[in-house]
Each structure stands twice: as structure tokens, then as C-alpha cells.
Biopython code that builds the backbone (N, CA, C, O; Angstrom):
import numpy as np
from Bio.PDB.StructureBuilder import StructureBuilder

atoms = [
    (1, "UNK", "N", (-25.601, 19.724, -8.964)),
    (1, "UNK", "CA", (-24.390, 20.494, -9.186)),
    (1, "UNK", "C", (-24.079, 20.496, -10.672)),
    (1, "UNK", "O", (-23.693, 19.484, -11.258)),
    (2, "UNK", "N", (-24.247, 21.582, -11.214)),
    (2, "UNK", "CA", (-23.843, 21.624, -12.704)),
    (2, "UNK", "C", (-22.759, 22.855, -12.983)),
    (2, "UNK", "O", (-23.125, 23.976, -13.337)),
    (3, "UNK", "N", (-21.213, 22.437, -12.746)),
    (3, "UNK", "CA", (-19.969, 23.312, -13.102)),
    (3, "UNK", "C", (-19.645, 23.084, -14.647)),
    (3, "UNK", "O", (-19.454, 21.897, -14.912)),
    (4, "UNK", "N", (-19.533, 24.022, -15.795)),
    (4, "UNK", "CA", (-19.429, 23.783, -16.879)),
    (4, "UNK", "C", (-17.841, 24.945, -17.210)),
    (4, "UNK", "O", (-17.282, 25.930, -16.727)),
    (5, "UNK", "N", (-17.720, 24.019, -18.293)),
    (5, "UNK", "CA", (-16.235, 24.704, -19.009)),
    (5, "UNK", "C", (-16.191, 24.580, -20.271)),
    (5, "UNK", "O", (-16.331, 23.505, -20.852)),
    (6, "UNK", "N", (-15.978, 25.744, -20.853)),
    (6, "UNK", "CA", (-16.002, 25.788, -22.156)),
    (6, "UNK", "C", (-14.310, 25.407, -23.082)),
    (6, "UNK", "O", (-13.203, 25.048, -22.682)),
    (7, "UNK", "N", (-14.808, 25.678, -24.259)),
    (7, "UNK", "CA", (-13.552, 25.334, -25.192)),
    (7, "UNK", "C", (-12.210, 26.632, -24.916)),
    (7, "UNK", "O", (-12.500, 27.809, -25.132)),
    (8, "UNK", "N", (-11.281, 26.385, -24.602)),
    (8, "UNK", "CA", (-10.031, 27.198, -24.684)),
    (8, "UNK", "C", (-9.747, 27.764, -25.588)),
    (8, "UNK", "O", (-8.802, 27.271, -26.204)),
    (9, "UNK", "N", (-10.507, 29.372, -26.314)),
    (9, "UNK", "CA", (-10.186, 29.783, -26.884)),
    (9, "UNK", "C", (-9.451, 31.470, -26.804)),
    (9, "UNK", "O", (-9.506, 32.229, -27.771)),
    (10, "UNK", "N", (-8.924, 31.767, -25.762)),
    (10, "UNK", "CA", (-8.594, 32.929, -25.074)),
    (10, "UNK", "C", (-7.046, 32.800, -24.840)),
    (10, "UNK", "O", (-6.512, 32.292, -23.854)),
    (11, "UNK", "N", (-6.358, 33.416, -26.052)),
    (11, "UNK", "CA", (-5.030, 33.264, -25.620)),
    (11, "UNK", "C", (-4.476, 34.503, -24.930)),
    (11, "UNK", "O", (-4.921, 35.632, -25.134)),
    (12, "UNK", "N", (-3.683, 34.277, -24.271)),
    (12, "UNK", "CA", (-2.786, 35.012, -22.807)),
    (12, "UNK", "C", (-1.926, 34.031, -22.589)),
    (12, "UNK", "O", (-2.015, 32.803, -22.610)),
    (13, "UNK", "N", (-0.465, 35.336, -22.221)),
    (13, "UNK", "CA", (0.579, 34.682, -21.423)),
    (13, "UNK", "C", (1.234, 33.625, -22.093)),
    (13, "UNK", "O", (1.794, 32.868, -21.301)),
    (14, "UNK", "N", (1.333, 33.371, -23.066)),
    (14, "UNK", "CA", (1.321, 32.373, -23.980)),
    (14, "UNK", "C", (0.450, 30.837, -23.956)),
    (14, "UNK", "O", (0.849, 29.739, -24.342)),
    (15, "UNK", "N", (-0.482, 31.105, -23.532)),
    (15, "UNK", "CA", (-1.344, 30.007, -23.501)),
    (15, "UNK", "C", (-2.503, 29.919, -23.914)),
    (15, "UNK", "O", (-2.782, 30.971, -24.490)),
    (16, "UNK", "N", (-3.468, 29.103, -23.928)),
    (16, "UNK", "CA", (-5.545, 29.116, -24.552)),
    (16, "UNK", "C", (-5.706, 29.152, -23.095)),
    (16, "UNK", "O", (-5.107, 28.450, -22.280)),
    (17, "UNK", "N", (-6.518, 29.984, -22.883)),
    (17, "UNK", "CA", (-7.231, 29.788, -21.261)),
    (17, "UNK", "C", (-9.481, 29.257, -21.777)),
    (17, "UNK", "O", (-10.162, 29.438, -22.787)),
    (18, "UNK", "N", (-9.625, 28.929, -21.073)),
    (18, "UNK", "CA", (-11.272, 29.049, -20.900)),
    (18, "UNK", "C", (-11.735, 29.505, -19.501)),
    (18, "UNK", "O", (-11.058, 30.002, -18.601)),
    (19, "UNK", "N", (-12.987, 29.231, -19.532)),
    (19, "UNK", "CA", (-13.893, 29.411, -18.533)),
    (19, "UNK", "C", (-14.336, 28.826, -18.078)),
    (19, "UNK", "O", (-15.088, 28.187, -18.814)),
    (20, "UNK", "N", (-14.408, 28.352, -16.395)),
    (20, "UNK", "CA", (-14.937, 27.821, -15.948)),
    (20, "UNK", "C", (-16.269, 28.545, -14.958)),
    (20, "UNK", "O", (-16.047, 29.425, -14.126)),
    (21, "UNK", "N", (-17.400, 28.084, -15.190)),
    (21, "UNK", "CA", (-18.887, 28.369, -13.733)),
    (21, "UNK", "C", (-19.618, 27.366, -13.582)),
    (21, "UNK", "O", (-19.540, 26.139, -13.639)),
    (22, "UNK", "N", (-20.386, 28.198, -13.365)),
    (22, "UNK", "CA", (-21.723, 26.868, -12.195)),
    (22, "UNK", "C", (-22.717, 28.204, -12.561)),
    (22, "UNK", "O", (-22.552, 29.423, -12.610)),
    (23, "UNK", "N", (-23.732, 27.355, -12.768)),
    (23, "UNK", "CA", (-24.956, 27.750, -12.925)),
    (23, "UNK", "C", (-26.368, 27.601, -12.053)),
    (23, "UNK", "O", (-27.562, 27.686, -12.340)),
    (24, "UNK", "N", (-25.421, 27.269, -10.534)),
    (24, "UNK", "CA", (-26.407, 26.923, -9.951)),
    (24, "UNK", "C", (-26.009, 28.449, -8.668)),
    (24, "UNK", "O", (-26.874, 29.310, -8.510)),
    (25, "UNK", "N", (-24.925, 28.520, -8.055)),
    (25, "UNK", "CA", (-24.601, 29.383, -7.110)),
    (25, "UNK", "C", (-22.658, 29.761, -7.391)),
    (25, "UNK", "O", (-22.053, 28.990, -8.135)),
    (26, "UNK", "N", (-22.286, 30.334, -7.075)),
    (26, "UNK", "CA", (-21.246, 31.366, -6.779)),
    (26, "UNK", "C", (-20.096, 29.835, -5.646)),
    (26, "UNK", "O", (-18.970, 29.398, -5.883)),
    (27, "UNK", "N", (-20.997, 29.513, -4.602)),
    (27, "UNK", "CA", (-20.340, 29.134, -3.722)),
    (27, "UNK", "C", (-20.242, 27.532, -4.114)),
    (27, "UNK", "O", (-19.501, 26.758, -3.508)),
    (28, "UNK", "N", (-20.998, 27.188, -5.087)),
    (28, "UNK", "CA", (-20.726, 25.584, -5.605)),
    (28, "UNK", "C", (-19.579, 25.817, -6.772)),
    (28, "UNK", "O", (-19.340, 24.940, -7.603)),
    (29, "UNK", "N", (-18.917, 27.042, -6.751)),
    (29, "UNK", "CA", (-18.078, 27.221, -8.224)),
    (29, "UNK", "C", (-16.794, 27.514, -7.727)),
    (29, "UNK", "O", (-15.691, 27.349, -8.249)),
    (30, "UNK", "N", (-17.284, 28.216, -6.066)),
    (30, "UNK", "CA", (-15.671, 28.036, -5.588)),
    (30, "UNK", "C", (-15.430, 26.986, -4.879)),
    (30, "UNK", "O", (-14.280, 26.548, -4.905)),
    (31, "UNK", "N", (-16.195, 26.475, -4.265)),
    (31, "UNK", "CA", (-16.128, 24.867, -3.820)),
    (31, "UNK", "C", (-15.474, 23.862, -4.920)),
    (31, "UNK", "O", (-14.523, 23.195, -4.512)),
    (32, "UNK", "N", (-15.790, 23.724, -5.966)),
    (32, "UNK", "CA", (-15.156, 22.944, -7.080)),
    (32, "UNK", "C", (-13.568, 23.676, -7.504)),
    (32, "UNK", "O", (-12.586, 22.948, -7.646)),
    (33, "UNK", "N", (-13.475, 25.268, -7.686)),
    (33, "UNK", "CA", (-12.280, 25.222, -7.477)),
    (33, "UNK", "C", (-11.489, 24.940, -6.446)),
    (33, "UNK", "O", (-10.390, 24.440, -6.684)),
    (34, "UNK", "N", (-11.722, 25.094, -5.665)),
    (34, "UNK", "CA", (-10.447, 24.760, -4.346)),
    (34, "UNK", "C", (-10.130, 23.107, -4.637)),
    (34, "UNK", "O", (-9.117, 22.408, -4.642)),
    (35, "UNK", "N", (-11.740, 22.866, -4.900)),
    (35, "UNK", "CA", (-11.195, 21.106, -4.378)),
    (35, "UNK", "C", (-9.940, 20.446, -5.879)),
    (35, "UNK", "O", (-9.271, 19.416, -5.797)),
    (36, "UNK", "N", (-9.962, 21.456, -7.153)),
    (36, "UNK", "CA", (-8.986, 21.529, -7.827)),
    (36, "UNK", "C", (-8.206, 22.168, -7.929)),
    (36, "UNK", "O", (-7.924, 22.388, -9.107)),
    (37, "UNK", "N", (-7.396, 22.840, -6.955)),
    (37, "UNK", "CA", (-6.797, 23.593, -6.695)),
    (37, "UNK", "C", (-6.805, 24.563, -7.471)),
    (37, "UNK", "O", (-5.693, 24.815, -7.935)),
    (38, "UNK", "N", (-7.956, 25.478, -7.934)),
    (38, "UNK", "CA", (-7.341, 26.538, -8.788)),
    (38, "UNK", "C", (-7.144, 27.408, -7.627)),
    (38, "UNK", "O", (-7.558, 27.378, -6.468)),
    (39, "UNK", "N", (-6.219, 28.361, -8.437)),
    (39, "UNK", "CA", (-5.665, 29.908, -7.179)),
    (39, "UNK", "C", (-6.844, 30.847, -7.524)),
    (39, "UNK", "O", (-7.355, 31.134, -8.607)),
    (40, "UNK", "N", (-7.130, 31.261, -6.168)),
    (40, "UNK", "CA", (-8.049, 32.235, -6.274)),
    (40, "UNK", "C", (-7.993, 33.697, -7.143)),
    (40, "UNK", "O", (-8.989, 34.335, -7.484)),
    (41, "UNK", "N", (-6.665, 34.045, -7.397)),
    (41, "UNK", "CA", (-6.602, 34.806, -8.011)),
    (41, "UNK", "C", (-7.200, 34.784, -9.843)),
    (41, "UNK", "O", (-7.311, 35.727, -10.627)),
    (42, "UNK", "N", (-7.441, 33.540, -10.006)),
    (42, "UNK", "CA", (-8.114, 32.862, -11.409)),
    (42, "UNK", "C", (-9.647, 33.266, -11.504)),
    (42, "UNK", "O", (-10.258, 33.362, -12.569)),
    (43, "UNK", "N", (-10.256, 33.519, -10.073)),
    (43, "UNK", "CA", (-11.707, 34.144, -10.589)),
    (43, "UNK", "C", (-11.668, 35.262, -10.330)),
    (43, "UNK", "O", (-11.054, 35.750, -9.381)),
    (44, "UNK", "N", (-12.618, 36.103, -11.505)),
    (44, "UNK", "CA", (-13.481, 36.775, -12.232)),
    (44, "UNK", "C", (-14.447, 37.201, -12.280)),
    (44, "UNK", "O", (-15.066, 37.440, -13.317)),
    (45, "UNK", "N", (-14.930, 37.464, -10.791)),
    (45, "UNK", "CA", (-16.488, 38.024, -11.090)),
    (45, "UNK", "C", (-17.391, 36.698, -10.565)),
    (45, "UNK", "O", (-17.577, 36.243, -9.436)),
    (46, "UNK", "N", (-17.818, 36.328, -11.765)),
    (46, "UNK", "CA", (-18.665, 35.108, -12.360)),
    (46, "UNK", "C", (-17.933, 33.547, -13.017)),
    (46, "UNK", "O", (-18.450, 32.511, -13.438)),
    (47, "UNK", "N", (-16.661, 33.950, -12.870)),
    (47, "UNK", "CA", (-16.373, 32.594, -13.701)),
    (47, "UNK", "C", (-14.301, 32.855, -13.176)),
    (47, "UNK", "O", (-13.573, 33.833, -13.009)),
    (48, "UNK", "N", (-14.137, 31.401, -13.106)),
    (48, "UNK", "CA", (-12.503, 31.300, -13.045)),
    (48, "UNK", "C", (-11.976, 30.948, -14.480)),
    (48, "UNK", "O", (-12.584, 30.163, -15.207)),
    (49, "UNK", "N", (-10.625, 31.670, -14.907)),
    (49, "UNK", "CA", (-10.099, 31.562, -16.080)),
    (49, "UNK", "C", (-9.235, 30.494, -15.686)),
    (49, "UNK", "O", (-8.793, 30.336, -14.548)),
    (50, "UNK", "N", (-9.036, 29.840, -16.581)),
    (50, "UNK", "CA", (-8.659, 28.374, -16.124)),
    (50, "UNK", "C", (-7.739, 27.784, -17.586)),
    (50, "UNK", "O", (-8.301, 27.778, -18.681)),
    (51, "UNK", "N", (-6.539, 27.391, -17.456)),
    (51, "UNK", "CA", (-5.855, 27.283, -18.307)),
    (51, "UNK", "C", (-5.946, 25.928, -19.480)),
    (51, "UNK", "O", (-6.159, 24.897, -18.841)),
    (52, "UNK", "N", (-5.859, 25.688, -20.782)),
    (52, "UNK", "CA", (-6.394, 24.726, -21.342)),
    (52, "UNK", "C", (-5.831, 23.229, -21.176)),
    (52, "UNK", "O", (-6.374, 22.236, -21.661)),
    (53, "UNK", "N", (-4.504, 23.230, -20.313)),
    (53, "UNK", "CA", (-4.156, 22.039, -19.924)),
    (53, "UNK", "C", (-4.647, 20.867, -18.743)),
    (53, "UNK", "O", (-4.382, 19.680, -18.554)),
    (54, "UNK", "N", (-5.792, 22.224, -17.849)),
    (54, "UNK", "CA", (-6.212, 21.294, -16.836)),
    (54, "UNK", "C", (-7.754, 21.355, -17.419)),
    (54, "UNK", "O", (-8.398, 21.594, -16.398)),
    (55, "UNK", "N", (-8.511, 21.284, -18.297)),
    (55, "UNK", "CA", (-9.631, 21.167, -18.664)),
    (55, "UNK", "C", (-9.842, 19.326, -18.305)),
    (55, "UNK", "O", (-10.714, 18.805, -17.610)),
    (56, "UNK", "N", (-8.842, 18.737, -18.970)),
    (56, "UNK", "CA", (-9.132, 17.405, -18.569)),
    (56, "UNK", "C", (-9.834, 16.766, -17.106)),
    (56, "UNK", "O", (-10.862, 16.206, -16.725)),
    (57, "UNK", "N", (-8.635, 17.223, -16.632)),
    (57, "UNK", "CA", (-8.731, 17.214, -15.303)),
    (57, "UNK", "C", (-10.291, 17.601, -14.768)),
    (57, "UNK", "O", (-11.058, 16.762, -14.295)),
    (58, "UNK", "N", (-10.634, 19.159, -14.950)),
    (58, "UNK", "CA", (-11.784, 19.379, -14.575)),
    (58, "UNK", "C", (-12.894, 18.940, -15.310)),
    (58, "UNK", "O", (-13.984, 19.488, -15.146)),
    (59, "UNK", "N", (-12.749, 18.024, -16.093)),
    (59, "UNK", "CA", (-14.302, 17.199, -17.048)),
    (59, "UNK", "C", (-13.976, 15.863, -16.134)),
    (59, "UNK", "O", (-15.029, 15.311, -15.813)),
    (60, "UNK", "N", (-13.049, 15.336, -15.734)),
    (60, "UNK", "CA", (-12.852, 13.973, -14.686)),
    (60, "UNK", "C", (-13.158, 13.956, -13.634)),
    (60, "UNK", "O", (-13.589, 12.987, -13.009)),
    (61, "UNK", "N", (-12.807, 16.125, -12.882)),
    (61, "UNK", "CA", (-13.698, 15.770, -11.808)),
    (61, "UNK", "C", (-15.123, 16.271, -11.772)),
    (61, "UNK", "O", (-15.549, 16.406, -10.625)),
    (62, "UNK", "N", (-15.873, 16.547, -12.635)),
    (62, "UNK", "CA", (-16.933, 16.655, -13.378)),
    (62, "UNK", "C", (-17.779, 17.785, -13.888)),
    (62, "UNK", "O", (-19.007, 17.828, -13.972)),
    (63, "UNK", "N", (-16.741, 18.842, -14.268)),
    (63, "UNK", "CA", (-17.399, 19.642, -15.323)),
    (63, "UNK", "C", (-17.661, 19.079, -16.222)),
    (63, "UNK", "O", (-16.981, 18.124, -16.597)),
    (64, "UNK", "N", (-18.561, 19.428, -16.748)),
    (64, "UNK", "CA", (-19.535, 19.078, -17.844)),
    (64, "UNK", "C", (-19.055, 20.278, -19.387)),
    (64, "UNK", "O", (-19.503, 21.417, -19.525)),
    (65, "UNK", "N", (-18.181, 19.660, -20.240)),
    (65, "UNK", "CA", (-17.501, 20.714, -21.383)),
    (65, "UNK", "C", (-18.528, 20.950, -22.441)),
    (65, "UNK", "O", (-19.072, 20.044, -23.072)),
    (66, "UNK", "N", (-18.829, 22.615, -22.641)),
    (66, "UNK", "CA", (-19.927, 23.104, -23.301)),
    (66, "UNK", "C", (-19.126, 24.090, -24.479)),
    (66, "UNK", "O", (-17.896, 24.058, -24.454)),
    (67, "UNK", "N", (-19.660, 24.781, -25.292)),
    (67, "UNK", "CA", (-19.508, 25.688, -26.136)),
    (67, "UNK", "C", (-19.345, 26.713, -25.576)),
    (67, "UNK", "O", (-20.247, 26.783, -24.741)),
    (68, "UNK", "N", (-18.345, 28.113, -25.488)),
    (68, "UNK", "CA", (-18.812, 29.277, -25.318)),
    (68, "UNK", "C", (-19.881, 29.993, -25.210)),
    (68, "UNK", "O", (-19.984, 30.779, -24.268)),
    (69, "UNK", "N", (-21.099, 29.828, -26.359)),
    (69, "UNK", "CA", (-22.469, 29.885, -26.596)),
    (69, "UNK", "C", (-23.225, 29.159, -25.437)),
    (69, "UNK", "O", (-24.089, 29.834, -24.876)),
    (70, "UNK", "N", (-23.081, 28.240, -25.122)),
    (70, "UNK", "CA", (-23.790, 27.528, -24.112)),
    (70, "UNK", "C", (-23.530, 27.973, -23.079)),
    (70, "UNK", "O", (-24.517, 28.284, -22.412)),
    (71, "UNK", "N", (-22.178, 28.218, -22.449)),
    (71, "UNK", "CA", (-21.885, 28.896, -21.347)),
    (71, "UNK", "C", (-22.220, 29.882, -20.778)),
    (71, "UNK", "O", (-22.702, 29.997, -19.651)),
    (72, "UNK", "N", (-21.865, 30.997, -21.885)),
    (72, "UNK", "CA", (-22.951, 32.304, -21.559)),
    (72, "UNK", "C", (-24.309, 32.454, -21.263)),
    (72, "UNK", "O", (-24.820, 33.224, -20.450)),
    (73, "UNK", "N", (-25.048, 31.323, -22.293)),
    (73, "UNK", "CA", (-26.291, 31.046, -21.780)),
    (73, "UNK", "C", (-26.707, 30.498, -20.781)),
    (73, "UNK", "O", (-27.877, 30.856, -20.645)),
    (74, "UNK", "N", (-26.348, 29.660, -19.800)),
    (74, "UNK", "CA", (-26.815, 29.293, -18.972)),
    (74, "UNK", "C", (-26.367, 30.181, -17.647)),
    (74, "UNK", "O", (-26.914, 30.332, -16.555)),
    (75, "UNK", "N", (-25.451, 30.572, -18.065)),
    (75, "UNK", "CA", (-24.885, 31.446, -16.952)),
    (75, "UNK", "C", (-26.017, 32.998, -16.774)),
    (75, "UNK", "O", (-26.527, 33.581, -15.817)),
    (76, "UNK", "N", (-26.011, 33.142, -17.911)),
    (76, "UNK", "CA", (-27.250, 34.403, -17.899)),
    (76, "UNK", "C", (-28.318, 33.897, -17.361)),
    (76, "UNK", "O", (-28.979, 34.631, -16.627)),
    (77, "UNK", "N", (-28.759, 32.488, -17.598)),
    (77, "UNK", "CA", (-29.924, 32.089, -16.932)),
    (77, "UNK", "C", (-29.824, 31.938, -15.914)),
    (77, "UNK", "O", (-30.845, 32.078, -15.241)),
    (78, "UNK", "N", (-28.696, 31.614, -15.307)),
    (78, "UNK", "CA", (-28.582, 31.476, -13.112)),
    (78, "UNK", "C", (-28.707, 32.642, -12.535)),
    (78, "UNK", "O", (-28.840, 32.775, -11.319)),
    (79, "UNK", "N", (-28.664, 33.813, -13.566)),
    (79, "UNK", "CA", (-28.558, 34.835, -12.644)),
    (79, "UNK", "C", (-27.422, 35.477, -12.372)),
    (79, "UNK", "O", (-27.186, 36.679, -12.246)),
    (80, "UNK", "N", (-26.649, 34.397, -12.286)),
    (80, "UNK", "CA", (-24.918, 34.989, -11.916)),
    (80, "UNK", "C", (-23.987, 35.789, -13.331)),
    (80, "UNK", "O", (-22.774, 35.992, -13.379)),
    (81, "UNK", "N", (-24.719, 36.021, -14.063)),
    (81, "UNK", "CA", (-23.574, 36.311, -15.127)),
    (81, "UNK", "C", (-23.433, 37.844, -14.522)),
    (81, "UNK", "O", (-24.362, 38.286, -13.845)),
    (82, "UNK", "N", (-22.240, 38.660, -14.779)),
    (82, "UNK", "CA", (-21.570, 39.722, -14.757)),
    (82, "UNK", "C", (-21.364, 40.437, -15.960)),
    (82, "UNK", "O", (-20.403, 40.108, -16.655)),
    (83, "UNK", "N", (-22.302, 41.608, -16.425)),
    (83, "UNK", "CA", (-22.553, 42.132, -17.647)),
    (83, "UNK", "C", (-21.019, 42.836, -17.939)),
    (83, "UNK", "O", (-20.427, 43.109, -16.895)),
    (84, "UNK", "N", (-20.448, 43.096, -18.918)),
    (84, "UNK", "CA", (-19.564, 43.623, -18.923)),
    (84, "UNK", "C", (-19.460, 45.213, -18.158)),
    (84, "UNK", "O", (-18.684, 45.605, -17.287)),
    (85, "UNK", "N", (-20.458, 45.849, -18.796)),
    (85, "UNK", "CA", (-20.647, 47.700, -18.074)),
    (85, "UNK", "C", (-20.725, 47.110, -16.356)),
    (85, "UNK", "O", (-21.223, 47.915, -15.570)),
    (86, "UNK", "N", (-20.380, 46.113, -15.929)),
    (86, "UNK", "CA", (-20.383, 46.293, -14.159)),
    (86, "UNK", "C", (-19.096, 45.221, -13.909)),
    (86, "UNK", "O", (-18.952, 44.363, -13.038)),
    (87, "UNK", "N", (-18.301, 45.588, -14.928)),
    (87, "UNK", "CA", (-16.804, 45.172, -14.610)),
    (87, "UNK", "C", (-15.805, 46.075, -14.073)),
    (87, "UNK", "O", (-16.048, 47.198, -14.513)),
    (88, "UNK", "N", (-14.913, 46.080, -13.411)),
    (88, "UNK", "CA", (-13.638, 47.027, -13.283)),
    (88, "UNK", "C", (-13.392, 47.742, -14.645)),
    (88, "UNK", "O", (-12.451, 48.525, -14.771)),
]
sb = StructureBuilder()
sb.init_structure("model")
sb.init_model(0)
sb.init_chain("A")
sb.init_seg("    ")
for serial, (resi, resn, name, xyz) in enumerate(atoms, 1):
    if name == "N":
        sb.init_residue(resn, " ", resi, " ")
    sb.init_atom(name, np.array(xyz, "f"), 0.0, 1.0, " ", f" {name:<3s}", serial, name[0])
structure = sb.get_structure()
């Protein structure tokens, strides 16, 4: 199981949000959210936007915190990434 989260650099709403995925399947990424309660309305396609105050939280229950750069990359490598031209 490898769920990764990057650095909070996406401000909205008055806050830094990041990104959270999994690079292994879709269904190990919503499995890790529920079991942290994120609201479903937080994912995205490919990844839940996830606000910069519970990052802690999700590196304790064991995302693994990467670079933006890293994120994208591995995510392109699972397969699961969501190109922008096949967004809403």
C-alpha cells in the first residue's frame, strides 16, 4: 500500500490544500480516505484535495509525504493519473 501526499501548496477558501493518491489502485485511495474521514466530496478524479491541517494526521496514518514532482510522477506511472483534456 503506497498512499502519498504532497506539500500544501494550493490555496482556496482561505486555506493551502494538497493532494492526496495511491499509486497502486483507485480503491486503496478511497479505503484510506474513509478510514480518515475525508468527505467524499474531496475527490477528484485521481486524487482527494485534502486540506493542509490534516496532512499530519495522514503521514501518522501512513501516507508517505512527497514533492508535487514526485506525486505526479508516480501517479502517471500507476496508470491512474487523469490528464487534464479528460477533466470536466
Amino acid at each position: 500500500m503506497t498512499v502519498l501526499v504532497d506539500d500544501p501548496l494550493w490555496p482556496a477558501h482561505g486555506r493551502l490544500w494538497a493532494h492526496l493518491v495511491s499509486d497502486e489502485s483507485l480503491a486503496e485511495l478511497h479505503a484510506f480516505a474513509r478510514t480518515h474521514d475525508l468527505p467524499a466530496r474531496s475527490f477528484d478524479l485521481d486524487h482527494y484535495d485534502v486540506p493542509a491541517e490534516l496532512i499530519p494526521r495522514l503521514v501518522a496514518g501512513g501516507a508517505e509525504p512527497v514533492g508535487g514532482k514526485e506525486l505526479v510522477r508516480r501517479l502517471i506511472a500507476s496508470g491512474l493519473r487523469i490528464p487534464a483534456r479528460d477533466r470536466r
